[in-house]
matplotlib code that plots the C-alpha trace (Angstrom):
import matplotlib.pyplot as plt

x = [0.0, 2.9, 4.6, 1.6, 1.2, 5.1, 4.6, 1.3, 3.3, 6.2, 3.9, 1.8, 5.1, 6.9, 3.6, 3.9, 7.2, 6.9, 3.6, 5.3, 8.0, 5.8, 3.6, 0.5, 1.0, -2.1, -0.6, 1.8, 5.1, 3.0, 1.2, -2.2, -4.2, -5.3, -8.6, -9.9, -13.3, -13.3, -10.7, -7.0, -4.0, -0.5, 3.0, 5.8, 9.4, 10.3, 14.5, 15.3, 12.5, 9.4, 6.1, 2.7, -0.5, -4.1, -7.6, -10.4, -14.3, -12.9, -9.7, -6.4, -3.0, 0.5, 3.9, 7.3, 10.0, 13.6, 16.0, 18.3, 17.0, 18.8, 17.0, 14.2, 12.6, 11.9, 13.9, 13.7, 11.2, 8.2, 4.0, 1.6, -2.3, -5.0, -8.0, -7.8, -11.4, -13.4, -10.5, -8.5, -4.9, -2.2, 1.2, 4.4, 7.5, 10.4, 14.5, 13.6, 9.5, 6.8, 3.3, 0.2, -3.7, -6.3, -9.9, -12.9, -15.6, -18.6, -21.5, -24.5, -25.6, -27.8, -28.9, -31.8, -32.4, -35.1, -36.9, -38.9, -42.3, -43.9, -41.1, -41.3, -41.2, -38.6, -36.4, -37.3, -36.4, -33.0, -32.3, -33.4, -31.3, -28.1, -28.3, -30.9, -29.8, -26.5, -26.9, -29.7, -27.9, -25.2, -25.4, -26.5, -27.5, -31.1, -32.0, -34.8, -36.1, -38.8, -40.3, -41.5, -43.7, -44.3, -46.3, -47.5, -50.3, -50.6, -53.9, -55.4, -56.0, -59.7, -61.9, -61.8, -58.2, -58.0, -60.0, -58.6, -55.3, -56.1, -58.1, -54.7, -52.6, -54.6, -54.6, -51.3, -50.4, -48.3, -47.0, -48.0, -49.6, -52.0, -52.8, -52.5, -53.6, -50.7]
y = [0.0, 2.2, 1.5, 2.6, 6.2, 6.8, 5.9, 8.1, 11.2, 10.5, 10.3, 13.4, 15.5, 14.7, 15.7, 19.2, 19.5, 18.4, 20.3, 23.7, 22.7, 20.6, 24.0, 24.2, 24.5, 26.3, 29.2, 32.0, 33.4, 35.7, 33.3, 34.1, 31.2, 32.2, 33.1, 36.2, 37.7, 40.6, 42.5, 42.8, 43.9, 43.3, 44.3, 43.0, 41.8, 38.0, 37.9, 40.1, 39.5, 41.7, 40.4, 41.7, 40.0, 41.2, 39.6, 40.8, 39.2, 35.5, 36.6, 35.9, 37.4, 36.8, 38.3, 37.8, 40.0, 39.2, 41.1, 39.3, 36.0, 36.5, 34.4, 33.0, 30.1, 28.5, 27.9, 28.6, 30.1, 28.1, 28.3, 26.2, 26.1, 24.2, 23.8, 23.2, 22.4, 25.4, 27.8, 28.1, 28.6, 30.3, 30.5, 32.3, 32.1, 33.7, 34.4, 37.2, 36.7, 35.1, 35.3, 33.2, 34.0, 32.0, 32.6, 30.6, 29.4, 32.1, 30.5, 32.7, 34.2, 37.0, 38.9, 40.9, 41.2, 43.8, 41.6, 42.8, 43.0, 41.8, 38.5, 37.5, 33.7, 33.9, 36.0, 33.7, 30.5, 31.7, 32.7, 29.0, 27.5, 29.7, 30.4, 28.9, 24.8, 25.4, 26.4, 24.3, 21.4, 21.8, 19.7, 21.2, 24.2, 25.9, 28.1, 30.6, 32.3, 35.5, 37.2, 41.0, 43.1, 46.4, 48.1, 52.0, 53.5, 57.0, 57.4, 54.3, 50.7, 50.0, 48.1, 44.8, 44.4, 45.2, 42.7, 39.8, 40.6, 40.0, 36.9, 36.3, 36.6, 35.0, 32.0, 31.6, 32.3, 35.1, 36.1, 39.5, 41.7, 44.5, 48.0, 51.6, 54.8, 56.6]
z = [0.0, 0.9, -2.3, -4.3, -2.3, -3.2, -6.9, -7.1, -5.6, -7.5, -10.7, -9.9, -9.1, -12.3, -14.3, -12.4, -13.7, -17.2, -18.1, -17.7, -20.0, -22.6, -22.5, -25.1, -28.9, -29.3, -27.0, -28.4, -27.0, -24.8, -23.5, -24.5, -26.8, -30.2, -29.7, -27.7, -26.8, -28.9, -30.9, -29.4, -30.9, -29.0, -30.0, -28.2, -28.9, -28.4, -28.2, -31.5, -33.2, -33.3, -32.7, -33.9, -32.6, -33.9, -33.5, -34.6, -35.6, -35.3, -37.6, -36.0, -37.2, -36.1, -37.9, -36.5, -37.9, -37.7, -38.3, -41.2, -40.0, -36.6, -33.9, -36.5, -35.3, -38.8, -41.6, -45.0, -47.2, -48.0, -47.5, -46.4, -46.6, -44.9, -42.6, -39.6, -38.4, -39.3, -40.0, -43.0, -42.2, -44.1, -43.1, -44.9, -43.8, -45.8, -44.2, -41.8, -41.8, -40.7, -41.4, -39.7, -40.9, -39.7, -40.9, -39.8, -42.8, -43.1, -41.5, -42.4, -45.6, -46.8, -49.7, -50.9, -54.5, -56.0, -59.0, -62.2, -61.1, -64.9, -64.7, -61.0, -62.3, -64.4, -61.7, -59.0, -60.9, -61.4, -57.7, -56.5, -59.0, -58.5, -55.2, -52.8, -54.6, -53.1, -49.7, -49.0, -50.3, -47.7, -44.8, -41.6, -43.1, -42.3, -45.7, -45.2, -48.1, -47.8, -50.0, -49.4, -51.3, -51.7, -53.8, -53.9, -55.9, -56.4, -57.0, -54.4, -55.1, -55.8, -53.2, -55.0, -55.6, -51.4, -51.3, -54.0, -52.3, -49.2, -49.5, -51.7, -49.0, -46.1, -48.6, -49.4, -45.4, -45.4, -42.0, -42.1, -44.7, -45.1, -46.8, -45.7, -46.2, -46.1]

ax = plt.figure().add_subplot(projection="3d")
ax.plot(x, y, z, "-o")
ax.set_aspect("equal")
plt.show()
């Protein structure tokens, strides 16, 4: 029983030792992890080499500059490009710079289109094929398409086309609808 209590202290202490210097990849030199509430820009200086930090509306941007590649921490000049879950990631490095962008995927969409009143079919037709087919085909994804009218007449609609309309409407079940006098 003894021996057990000495191995679990042993184990726990070594652990408390090792974290600090394993440390986490997904922090920076400063300490802080990639992703903040809000924007925040930092500035600071990491041996020779300056350090610019930005992030702003999900976006995170980091550039280290060294001056003539003295106390770089890469090698070489290449790029790389990928995803990493939802965020595209680009990353630069070149003798005396580096560059890292990370983007997350845009999750909502929205437009508003004005259509010809006389070829409402036609217009329509071409918005579900070239738009609303390729967002609702995407999985997960919850498409809501409205459709708002408005309509003035100078000189007053007549009583039966207030009416036609909104027996019309009622029929079709729009959400809301109605005329006014001014």
């Amino acid at each position: 029983m003894r021996t057990w209590t000495i191995l679990g202290t042993m184990i726990v202490f070594c652990i408390g030792i090792a974290a600090p210097v394993l440390g986490d990849d997904w922090q920076e030199q400063s300490g802080r992890g990639r992703w903040w509430q809000g924007d925040y820009k930092e500035e600071y200086w990491d041996g020779p080499c300056q350090v610019k930090t930005e992030s702003k509306q999900g976006e995170f941007k980091r550039e280290v500059k060294c001056k003539d590649g003295i106390g770089a921490r890469w090698r070489g000049e290449w790029k790389k490009e990928y995803w990493d879950g939802p965020c595209k990631v680009k990353i630069e490095a070149k003798r005396d710079e580096f560059k890292e962008a990370e983007t997350p995927k845009p999750k909502r969409f929205h437009g508003t289109v004005t259509l010809d009143p006389t070829r409402v079919g036609r217009d329509a037709g071409r918005i579900a094929d070239e738009v609303i087919s390729h967002l609702s085909g995407l999985i997960g994804s919850n498409v809501t398409v409205t459709l708002e009218i408005e309509a003035e007449v100078k000189s007053g609609a007549p009583d039966n086309v207030v009416r036609t309309v909104t027996e019309n409407c009622r029929t079709l079940k729009f959400t809301s609808q109605g005329f006014e006098k001014e």
